[in-house]
N, C-alpha and C positions, 0 to 999 in steps of 0.2 A: 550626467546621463548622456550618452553618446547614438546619434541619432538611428533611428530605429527602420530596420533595415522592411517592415512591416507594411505592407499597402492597407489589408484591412486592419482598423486600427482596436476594433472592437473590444480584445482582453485589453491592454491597455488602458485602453478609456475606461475601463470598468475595474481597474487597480484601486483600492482603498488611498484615499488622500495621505501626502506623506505623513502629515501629523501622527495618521492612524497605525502607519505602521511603525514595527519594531526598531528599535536600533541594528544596523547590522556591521557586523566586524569586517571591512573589507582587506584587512590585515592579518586576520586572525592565526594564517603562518603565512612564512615565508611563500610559500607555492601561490598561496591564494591573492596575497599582495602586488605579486608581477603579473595576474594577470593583464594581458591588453583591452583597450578598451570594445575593441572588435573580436568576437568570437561564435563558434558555431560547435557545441558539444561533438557534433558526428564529427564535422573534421578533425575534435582532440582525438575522438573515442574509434574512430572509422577510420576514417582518411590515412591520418597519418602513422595507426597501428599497425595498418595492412599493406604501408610503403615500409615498416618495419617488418614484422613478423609476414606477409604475405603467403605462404605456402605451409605455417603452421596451423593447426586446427584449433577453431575457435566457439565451434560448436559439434558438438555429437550427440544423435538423436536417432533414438533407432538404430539402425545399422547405418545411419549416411553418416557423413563427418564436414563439416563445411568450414573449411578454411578461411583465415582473413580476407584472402584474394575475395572468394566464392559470396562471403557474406557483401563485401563493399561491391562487387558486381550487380548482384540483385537490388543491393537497396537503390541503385543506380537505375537500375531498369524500373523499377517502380516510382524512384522521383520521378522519372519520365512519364508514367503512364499517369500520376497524377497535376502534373503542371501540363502536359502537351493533352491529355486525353478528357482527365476529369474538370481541366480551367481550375486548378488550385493556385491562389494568391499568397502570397508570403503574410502570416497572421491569419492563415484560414484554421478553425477547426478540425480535426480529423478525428472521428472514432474508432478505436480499433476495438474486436470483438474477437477474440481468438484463447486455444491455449496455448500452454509455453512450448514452441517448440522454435526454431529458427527462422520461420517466415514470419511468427509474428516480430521477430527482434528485427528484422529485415527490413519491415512495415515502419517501425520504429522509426529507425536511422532513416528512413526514404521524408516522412515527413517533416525529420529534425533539417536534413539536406534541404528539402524545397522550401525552407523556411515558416513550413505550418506550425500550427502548438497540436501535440498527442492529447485525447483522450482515451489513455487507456481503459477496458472496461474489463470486468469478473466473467468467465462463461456462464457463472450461477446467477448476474442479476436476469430479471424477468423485464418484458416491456414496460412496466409501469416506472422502473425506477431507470432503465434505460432511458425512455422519452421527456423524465426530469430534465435529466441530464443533456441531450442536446438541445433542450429548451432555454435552459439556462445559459447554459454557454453556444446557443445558435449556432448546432455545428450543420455543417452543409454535406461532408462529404462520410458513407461508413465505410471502412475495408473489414467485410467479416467472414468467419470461418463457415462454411455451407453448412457443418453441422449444428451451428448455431441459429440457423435461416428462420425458425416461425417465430423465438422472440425476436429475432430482427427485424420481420416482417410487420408483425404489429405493431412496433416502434416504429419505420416508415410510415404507417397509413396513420400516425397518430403526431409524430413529431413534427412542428408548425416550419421549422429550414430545412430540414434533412430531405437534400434532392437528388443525393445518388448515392446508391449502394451498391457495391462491387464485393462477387463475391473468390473466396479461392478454398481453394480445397475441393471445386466441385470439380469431378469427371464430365467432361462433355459439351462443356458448356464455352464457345467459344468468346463470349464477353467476357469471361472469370479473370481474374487476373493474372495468374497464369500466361495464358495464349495474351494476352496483350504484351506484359513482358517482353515476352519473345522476339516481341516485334520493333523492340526499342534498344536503343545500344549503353553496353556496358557501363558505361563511360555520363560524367553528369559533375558539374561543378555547384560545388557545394555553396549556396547563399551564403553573402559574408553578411553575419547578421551582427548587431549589438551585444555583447557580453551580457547587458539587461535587457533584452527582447526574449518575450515568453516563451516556452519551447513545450511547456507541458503546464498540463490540468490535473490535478489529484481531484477525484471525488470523495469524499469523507461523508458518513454520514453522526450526526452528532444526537445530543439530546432533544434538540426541539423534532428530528423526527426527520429534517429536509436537509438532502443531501447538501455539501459545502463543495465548494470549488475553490483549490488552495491552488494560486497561480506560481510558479518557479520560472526562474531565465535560465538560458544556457551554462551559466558561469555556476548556478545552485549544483547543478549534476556536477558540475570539474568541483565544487568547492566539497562534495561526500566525499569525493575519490582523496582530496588532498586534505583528509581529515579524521574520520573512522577508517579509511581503507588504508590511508599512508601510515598512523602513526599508532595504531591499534592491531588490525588484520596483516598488515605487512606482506601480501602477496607477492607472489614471484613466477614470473613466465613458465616455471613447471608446474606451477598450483594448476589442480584440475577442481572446479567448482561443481556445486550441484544443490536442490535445495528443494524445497517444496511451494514458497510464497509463489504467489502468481504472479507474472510481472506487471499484472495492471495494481499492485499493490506497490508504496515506495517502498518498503523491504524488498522486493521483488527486483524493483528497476537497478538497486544497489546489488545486490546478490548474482542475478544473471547478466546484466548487462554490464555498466558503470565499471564493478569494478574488477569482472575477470578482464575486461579488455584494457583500461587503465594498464594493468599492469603485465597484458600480452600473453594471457593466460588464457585456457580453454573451458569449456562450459558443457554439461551434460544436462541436457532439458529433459523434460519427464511429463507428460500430459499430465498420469494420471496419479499422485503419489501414495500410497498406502508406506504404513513401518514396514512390511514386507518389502515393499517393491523400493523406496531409501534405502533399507540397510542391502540389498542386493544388487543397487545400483554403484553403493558406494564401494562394496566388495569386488564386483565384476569391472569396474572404471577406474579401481584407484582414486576414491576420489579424495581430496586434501584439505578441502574448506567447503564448510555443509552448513545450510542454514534452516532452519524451521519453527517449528514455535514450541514452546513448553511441552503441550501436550502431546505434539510428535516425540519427545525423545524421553517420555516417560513411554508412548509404545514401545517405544524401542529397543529402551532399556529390559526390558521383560525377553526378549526375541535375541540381543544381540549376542547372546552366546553361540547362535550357529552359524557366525560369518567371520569372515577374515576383517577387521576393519583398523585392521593396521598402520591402514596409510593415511587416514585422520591425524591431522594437523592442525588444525582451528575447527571450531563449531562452534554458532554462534546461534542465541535465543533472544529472538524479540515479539514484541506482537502483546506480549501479556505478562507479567513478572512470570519471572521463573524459581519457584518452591525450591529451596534448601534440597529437599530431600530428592528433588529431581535432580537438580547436579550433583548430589553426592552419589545417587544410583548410577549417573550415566559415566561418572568417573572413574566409580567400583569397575564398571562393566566392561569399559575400554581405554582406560589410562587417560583421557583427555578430559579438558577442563573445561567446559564451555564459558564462552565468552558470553555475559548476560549485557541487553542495553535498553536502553528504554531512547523511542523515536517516535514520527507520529509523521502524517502526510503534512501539517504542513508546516513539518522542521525540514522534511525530505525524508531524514534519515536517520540514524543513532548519535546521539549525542550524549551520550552518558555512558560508560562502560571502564570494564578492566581487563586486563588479558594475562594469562600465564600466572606467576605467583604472585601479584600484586591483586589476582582475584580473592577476595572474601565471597565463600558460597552464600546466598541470601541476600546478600548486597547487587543494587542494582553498578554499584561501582562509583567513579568518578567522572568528573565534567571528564571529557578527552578532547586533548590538543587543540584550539580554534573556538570552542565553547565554554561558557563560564556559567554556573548554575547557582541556584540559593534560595533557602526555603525561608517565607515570610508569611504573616500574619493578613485578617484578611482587610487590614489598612497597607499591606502592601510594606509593613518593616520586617527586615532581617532577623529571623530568630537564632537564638544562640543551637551549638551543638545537642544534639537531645531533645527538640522540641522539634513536634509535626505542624505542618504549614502547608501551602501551595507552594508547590515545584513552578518557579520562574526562572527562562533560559533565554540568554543571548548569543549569539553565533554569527557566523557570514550565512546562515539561512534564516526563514523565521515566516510567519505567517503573513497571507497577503491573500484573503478570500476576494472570491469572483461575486461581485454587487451585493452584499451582506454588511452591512456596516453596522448591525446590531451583533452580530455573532464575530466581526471582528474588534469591535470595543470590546467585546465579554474576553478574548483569546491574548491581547495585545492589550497593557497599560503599562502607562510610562514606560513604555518604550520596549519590555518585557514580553515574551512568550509564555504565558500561562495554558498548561497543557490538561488542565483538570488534575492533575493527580496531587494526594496527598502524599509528601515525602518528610523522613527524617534524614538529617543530614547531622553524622557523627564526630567526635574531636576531630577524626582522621581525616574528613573531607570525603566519606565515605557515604553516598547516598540512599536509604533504604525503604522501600517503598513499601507503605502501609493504605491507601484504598483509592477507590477515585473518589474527585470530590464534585462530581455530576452523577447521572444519573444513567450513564453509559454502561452498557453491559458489556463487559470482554468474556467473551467465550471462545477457549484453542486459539485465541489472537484475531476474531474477529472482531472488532467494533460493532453492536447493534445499539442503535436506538430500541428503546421502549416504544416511544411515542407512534414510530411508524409500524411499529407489532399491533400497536392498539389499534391505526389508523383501517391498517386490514382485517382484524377482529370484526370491528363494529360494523366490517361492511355483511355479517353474515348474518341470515336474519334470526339467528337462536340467541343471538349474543345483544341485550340490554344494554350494558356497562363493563366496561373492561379497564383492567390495570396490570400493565405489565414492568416486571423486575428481576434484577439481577437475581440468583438463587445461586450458593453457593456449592460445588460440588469436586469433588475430587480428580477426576479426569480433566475436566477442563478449564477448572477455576470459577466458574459463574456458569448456570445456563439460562436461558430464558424460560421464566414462568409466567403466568398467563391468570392473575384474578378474575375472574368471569360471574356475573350478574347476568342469568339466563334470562328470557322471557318467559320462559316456560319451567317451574323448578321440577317437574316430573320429569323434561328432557336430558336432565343432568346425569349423563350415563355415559359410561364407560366408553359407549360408541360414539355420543357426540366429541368426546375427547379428540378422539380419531378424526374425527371431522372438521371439525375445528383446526386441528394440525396440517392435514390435506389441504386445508383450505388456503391456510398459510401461505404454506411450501406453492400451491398454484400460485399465487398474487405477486411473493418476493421470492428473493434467492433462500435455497431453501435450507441454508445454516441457518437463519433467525427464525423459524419458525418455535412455538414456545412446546419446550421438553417437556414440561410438566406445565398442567391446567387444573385448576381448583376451583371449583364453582363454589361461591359464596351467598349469602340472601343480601348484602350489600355492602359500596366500598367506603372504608374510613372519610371522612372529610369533615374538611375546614368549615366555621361556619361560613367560610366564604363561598361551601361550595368544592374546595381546590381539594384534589384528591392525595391522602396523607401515606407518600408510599413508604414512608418510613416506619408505619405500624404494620404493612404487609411482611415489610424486610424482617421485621421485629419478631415474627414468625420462626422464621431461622435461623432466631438468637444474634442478627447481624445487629 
């Protein structure tokens, strides 16, 4: 461990003891083996791609176009504004609150630059899940988008560190970020930090309901590029990217950031994405590597007959298995093969997949290059070809939660990344994914807890008892359903439904709110009491 370039030492100190954590491959290829001991992701991904490519575009958004120069200027002007203005220490927190568009990637690199750790965040969470999150990991400082400002605002007056919030995107406002910028110069030498000094926070939320804080170092972001992006994606300084994940998601931070710049290529960000406005983006942009989740490119597949989508080169699905009959639609529809993988926040990234003809449709694919996978029993032994298990992965990334040491014993044993899902794995080395084996709902590749669906139910006062579960459906693979125990059984009406849903969607981000609600006269349990959601699932023959 090479000493750490960190004044505040806080994430660090709060890394799970090594016992706990995973083995990890620091060999896992050649690229990743020579790293140095001293390293700063923005100077691989920044610094030194825009002393190469400099005057090529590296982001287009709207009609603006922002070149390598254009991007490592700003992120420059903003390390400034947060080490000279806000009193940012090297290991400080930072949250960002924005959507994908080039200042927040800007934001990004300025806090990788001054040494901070990023907490990226969703535009859709709400204050309550906001305020977890810089509670937990004690952040001090937020950089948010204006239009984001009232859950911002509530998360300020409620979060116990959060002592300054700056915002941009606001007209007029001469504290915004923006006008501070201006006033600082281009130019900012980048923290020579530790290879293993944290750089970023994934928030995950799991089945017990409370968000996770998957900590990653600098070298984790270089070790995706020199792994699924080198020896899978294979990009090339004329690849034009484009995608829909948000970059507060890791699908996201590999998609838009990581690895069009890795390899010198340009990026078309997209606030707002609908199938419509992808398949138009990727028509009108040329775009050549496109990432999104299942459920976007079974939209699409329906629509893509009225575009040019020619210049599709790689497409890639994660977030949630991707159905056979989705790749064989979107193949019909446009000659391309999508690449399927299975990742998680806190691998980083994909680690399992196949590309081109060595894809079988259905198959989540193969360990890829630098990772080594295998399905076992649940003492933890190697089952033969043909037999479903837990999905256990080793890599040069791997889990490393922020103060959790119950959820990361549950995540990491012997040494193992256990990612909840159940996999078979065939003669061929071919991995295929049959369910989760928690209690986690994937929906269009969102992650929800159940638990914290409930935790907002019960705060309404119609709702008794609740129990919420995966429900299976066609468009998105799972949605959230909602057992409900009324206090009142004559309020069980079609409006309360409504209400219940609103209610939701006010409390959290408003994808987890439950799609379908049933009100029952009471919910299965244990004589212990423990609620048996596997006779709810039972319901829908799962």
């Amino acid at each position: 461990m090479s000493k750490s370039a960190h004044i505040d030492s806080f994430a660090r100190d709060h890394l799970p003891p090594p016992e706990a954590q995973p083995v990890f491959d620091l060999k896992a290829t050649p690229e990743i083996a020579a790293y140095p001991a001293r390293m700063n992701c923005a100077a691989e991904l920044l610094d030194k791609q825009a002393a190469k490519f400099g005057d090529r575009p590296a982001y287009h958004f709207g009609d603006e176009t922002w070149t390598y120069n254009d991007l490592l200027a700003k992120a420059n002007q903003i390390a400034h504004v947060l080490v000279d203005e806000l009193g940012l220490r090297p290991g400080n927190r930072v949250m960002i609150r924005g959507f994908n568009n080039p200042m927040f990637v800007a934001i990004w690199f300025a806090v990788m630059k001054a040494g901070g750790i990023v907490v990226a965040t969703m535009p859709l969470y709400r204050w309550r899940e906001l305020t977890f999150m810089a509670d937990k990991a004690e952040i001090g400082i937020a950089l948010c988008d204006w239009r984001l400002h009232e859950e911002m605002e509530q998360t300020a007056s409620r979060a116990k560190t959060l002592r300054r919030v700056v915002w941009f995107n606001k007209p007029g406002d001469t504290a915004a970020l923006e006008p501070r910028m201006a006033r600082q110069p281009a130019t900012f030498k980048t923290l020579d930090t530790a290879a293993d000094d944290i750089c970023l926070i994934g928030f995950t939320s799991g089945t017990t309901g409370q968000a996770k804080g998957a900590l990653h170092y600098h070298r984790d972001v270089m070790a995706i590029c020199d792994t699924f992006s080198r020896y899978v994606l294979k990009p090339t300084e004329d690849d034009v990217f484009s995608g829909s994940p948000p970059i507060a998601f890791a699908f996201g931070v590999g998609a838009h950031i990581a690895f069009p710049l890795h390899a010198g290529a340009a990026t078309v960000l997209v606030e707002q994405y609908t199938p419509q406005v992808m398949l138009e983006t990727i028509s009108k942009r040329k775009v050549t590597v496109f990432f999104t989740a299942p459920a976007a490119f079974r939209a699409m597949t329906d629509l893509a007959g009225g575009y040019n989508l020619s210049s599709l080169r790689e497409c890639v699905s994660a977030g949630e298995t991707l159905p056979k009959p989705v790749w064989e639609g979107w193949f019909k529809a446009t000659g391309n093969k999508i690449i399927d993988g299975i990742g998680s926040t806190e691998m980083l990234h994909v680690f399992i997949a196949c590309r081109g003809d060595e894809i079988r449709p259905g198959s989540t694919g193969k360990a890829i290059p630098g990772y080594r996978a295998k399905v076992v029993d649940d003492q933890g032994k190697e089952l033969p070809p043909g037999e479903t298990g837990r999905l256990a992965v080793q890599g040069p990334t791997g889990c490393r939660y922020l103060a959790n040491p119950e959820r990361q014993a549950a995540y990491v044993q012997d040494g193992w990344n256990f990612t909840g899902d159940a996999y078979m794995r065939d003669a061929d080395g071919y991995f295929w994914y049959q369910a989760r084996t928690d209690d986690m709902i994937v929906s269009s590749g969102y992650n929800i807890s159940g638990n914290e669906v409930e935790s907002v139910l019960l705060l309404h006062p119609q709702v008794k008892e609740c129990a919420v579960v995966g429900w299976p459906d066609k468009e998105r693979g799972q949605v959230v359903k909602a057992f409900v125990v009324p206090r009142d059984p004559a309020a069980a009406t079609l409006e309360a439904v409504k209400g219940l849903q609103d209610f939701v969607k006010a409390e959290l981000a408003p994808y987890k709110y439950p799609r379908a609600v049933e009100f029952i006269a009471e919910l299965p349990r244990t004589e212990t009491g423990k609620v048996q959601r596997f006779k709810l699932r039972e319901r829908a023959g799962l």
